[in-house]
C-alpha positions, 0 to 999 in steps of 0.5 A: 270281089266281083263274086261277092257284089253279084251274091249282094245283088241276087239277095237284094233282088230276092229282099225286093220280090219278098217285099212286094210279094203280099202285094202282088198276091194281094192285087192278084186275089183281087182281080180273081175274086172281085169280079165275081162278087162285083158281078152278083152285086150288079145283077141284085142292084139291076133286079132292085133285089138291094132294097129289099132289106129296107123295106123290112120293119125295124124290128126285122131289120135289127135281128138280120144285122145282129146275124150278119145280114144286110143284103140278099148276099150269098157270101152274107147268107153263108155266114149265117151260124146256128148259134147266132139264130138261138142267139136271135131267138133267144134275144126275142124270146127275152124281150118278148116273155116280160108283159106274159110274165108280169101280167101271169104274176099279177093274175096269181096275185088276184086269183089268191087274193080271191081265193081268201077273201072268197073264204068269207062267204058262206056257200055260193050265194048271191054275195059270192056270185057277185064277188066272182063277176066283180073279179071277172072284171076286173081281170078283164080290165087286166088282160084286155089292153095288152092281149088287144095289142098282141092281136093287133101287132099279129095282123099287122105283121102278116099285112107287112108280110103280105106288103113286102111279097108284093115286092120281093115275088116279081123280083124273084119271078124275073130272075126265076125267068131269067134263069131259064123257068119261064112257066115256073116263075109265072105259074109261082107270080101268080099264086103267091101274089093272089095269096098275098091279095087274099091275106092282106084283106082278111087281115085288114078286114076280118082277122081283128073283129073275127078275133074281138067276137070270138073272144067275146064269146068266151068272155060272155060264156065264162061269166055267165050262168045261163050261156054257155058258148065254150062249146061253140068256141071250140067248134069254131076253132076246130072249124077253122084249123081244119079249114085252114089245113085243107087250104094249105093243102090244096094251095102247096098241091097245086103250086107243086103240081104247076111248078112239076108241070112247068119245069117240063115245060122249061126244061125242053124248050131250053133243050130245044133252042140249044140244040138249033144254036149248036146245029144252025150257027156255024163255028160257035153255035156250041160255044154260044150255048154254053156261054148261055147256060153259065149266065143262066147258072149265074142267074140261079145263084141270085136267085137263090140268095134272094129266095133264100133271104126272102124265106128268112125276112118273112120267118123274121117277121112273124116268129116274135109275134107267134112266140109272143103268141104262145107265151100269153097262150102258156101264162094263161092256161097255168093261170087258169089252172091255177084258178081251177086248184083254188076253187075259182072255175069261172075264172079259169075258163075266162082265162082259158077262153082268152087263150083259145083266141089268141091260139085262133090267131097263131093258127093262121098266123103259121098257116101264113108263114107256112104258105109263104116259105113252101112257096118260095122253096118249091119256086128254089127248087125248080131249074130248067136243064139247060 
């Protein structure tokens, strides 16, 4: 009997521990997870690196919430799956691809409406001309409005990547000096803040009227007998890519070379201040330096997921505009040649006169975005050894 109630109680025992098992696991998960976690989110609030999301456009904002993303978390980040940016792209792209596409079909309609009635005059007379500029016109009047909006749509977006580095840079060069590179962070602040300066009001000021004159002269040059600018339109654009590539050149050559130089640099004065605390403090001099070296490698983690976010919010911002770019760029070259294989060769270099300027403006559109991410990736990859 005494055997018995002893075997009751061992089992009710045991029933009791299993029940409170899953809790007790529970609290322990936490108390071994949480303060990680709560210790990466109070050093992105202490550094304002939480309100870097909001500061994004609308339209940025709700591509990085459809992947996940909300916050330069690097738990958030992790989760980013190749499959949900095609996905993104892919929704962009959509959305993006129905002006290109009923404008195109509505330019193929005039080009084979003018195609037949073009039919109707005899030779090239003086009738035929005026038909071909009254189309000219008319397409103008087509394209204009909505290819005017997509230029101003690009330098509003590269003003609104230059408006969010002005905020994201110093916080990036404070935890990059935090962690240790202090000639990085500084040489890289600089740099990048000159570019976003030097952008901002090239946009502001320049982009947009370089743009209109431009394609103004393609637009002269197509309905024109006695002008001809393509020429110079494409001298131009030659001009301007390979200045724009000499430039990208020099800027990442130099910022590397910086950053190279003050990675040195970090990297012995770490050195040295580690060796005089491990030799002059007595006792806990060597647990005093690596007690440092994990709250610099702490630092690096969020400076990582910040660099890391800031790279994605600025590729976010410019990507549907530069696609967009390219799908007005695409729907006129095959309507211009469409217009060549119907006889109307004014028309299609109208057509392809538009196109080179719109490709003028995605040129530095990805020369901006270019410099903007190797910046922030050379600044990644520098650490000082500590």
């Amino acid at each position: 009997m005494m055997k018995r109630k002893r075997i009751l109680k061992a089992l009710g025992l045991a029933l009791a521990l299993l029940c409170l098992f899953p809790f007790i696991f529970s609290a322990s998960a936490e108390e071994t997870e949480d303060p990680i976690s709560r210790e990466m989110e109070e050093q992105l609030e202490a550094s304002g690196a939480n309100g870097l999301y909001d500061l994004l456009p609308e339209q940025t904002q709700e591509i990085l919430k459809d992947m996940g993303v909300t916050m330069p978390d690097i738990n958030q980040l992790n989760q980013i799956s190749p499959l949900g940016v095609f996905q993104s792209l892919a929704d962009v792209i959509g959305g993006m691809a129905v002006n290109p596409l009923r404008v195109g079909v509505l330019i193929a309609g005039i080009l084979f409406l003018s195609a037949m009635l073009g039919s109707l005059f005899d030779g090239g007379g003086r009738q035929r001309e005026i038909f071909t500029l009254c189309i000219s016109a008319f397409l103008i009047v087509v394209l204009i409005p909505p290819v005017w909006n997509c230029l101003s749509a690009a330098c509003s977006a590269i003003v609104a990547v230059c408006d969010f580095s002005l905020v994201y840079v110093p916080i990036l060069t404070a935890l990059a000096a935090s962690s240790g590179s202090v000639s990085a962070s500084a040489a890289y602040n600089a740099m990048v803040l000159g570019l976003a300066q030097v952008m901002s009001q090239f946009s502001k000021r320049f982009l947009m009227p370089c743009a209109g004159i431009f394609i103004g002269l393609g637009v002269a040059g197509s309905v024109s007998k006695v002008f001809d600018f393509s020429q110079i339109t494409q001298a131009v654009r030659k001009a301007v890519t390979v200045c724009l590539a000499f430039c990208g050149t020099v800027f990442t050559a130099l910022i590397t070379t910086r950053g190279a130089v003050a990675h040195g640099v970090d990297t012995l004065a770490l050195k040295g201040a580690k060796f005089v605390v491990g030799s002059f403090v007595p006792v806990i001099g060597g647990s005093v330096s690596d007690a440092v070296g994990s709250i610099m490698s702490g630092l690096s983690v969020v400076k990582s997921s910040v660099g890391i976010f800031s790279i994605i919010a600025v590729a976010l911002i410019l990507a549907p505009i530069v696609i967009e770019l390219l799908l007005w760029m695409l729907c006129l070259h095959l309507c211009a040649g469409l217009a060549g294989a119907l006889g109307e060769d004014g028309t299609g270099k109208l057509l392809r006169g538009i196109a080179d300027g719109l490709s003028l403006i995605n040129t530095v559109l990805i020369f901006c975005l270019i410099l903007f991410i190797v910046s922030t990736a050379v600044i990644l990859t520098i650490r000082a050894e500590f």
